[in-house]
N, C-alpha and C positions, 0 to 999 in steps of 0.2 A: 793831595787832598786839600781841599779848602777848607778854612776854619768854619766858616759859617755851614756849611752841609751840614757839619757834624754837632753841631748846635740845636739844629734845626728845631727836631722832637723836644728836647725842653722848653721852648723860645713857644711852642705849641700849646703846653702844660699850660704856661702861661698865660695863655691870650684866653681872656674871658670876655670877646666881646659878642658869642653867641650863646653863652648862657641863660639869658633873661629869655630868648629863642624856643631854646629848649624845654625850660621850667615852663614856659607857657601852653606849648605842645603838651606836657605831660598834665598840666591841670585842666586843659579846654574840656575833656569828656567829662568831667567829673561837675565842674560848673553848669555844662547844659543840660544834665542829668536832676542836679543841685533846680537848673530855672524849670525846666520841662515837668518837676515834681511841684513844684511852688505854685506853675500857672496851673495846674489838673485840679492840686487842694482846693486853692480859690475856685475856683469855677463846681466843684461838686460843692465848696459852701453853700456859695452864691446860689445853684440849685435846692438847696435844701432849703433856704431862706422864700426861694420863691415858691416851692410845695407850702409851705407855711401858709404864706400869703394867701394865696390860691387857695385854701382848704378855708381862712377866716371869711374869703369873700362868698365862696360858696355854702358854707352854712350860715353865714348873714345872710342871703337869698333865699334860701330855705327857709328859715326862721319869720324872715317878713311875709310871705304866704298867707295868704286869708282864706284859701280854698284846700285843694287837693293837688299833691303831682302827677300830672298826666306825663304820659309818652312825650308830649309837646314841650313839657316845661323841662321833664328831667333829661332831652336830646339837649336844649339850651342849654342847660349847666354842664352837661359836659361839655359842648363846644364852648365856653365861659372860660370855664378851666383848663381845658386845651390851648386856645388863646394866651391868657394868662400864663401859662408855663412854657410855653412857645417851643424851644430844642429839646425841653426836660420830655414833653410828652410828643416825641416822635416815633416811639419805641411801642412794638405793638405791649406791652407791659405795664402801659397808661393804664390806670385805674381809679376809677370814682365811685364810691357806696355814699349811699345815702340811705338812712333806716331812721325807723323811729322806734323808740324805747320805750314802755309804758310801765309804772309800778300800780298794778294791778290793787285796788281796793276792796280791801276784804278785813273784814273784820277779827273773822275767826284763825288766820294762816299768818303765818311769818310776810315780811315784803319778801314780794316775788318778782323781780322785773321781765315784761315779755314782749319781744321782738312784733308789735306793729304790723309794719313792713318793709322791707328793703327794696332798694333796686340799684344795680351796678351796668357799666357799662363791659365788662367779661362776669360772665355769666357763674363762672367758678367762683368768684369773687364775692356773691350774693350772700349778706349775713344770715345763719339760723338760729334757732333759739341756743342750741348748745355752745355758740359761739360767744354769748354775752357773757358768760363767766369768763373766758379769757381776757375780756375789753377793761383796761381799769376806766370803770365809769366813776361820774362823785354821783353823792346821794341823791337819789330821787325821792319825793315825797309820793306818800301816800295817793292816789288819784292822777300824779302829776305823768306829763312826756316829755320825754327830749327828744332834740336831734340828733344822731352821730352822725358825719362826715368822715371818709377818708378816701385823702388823694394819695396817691403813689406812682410811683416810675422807676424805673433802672436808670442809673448814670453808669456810661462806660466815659472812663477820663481820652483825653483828649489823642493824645498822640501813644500813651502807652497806658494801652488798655489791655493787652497780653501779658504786661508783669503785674499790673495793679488787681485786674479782674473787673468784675462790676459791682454797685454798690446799689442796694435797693433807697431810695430818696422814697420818705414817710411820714406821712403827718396825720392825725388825727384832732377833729376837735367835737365836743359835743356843750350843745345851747336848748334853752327851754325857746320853747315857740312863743313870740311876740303878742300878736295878736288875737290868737284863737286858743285857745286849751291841748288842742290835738290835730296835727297835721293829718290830713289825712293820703290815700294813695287811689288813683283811679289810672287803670292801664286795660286797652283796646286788645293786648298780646295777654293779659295775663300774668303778667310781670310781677304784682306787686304780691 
């Protein structure tokens, strides 16, 4: 027998020069797991940042108004905001309310505030009066209106979207109308 055969398997023990090989193979699923979670966070941020955006720019449109929203003006803000959200609102789950709020003037009753009118672009989505207790609005005065806006969308993250699920992206804003005292709503369907 030769000496060296019989060596062999130790001389084996020994050689570490596919280690760093292996230790690499054993951590690669875990780091693309580690980037693949990183890029989906950032990007539903990013998403939410842009609902944001998109809801100020939309009730700043709203608010500068000198007339009434027709069918014509409130199709424009939602393709506005569609636009403006770009991949967030691809999702039939796209959603835009626009209402206006009124604290009713009355001398003898508690403030009462009462839903205007609304108009959405899914139809479920349309505010009613029972739904303004749920909205934390701020104070409204006496006589005064506002506007509520809100946009909304489903984010499903990018590559894994079956272990994450989906996330609903939401924002809400509400502003006193600029120009006039009270927005008002004119619709050809009956909408408002």
């Amino acid at each position: 027998m030769n000496k060296r055969t019989t060596f062999l398997p130790k001389s084996l023990l020994r050689d570490c020069s596919g280690v760093a090989a292996v230790e690499f193979a054993l951590v690669l699923p875990f780091l693309v797991l580690v980037l693949i979670n990183v890029v989906s966070f950032f990007d539903g941020f990013r998403g939410d940042k842009i609902i944001s955006k998109t809801t100020g720019v939309v009730v700043d449109l709203v608010t500068r108004d000198k007339g009434a929203i027709d069918d014509d003006k409130f199709t424009e803000l939602v393709n506005i905001a569609t636009a403006l959200t770009g991949k967030y609102a691809v999702s039939a789950e796209f959603t835009v309310v626009v209402a206006s709020i009124r604290n009713v003037f009355d001398v003898d009753e508690d403030d009462e505030l009462e839903l205007v009118w609304s108009r959405s672009n899914v139809d479920d989505a349309v505010l009613e009066q029972g739904d303004l207790d749920e909205l934390d609005l701020p104070f409204v005065a006496e006589g005064d209106s506002v506007i509520y806006v809100l946009v909304q969308a489903q984010y499903k993250p990018m590559l894994v979207n079956e272990l994450l699920g989906t996330f609903t992206l939401s924002d809400n804003q509400v502003r006193r109308p600029r120009f006039v005292s009270e927005i008002t709503c004119e619709s050809d369907s009956g909408k408002c």
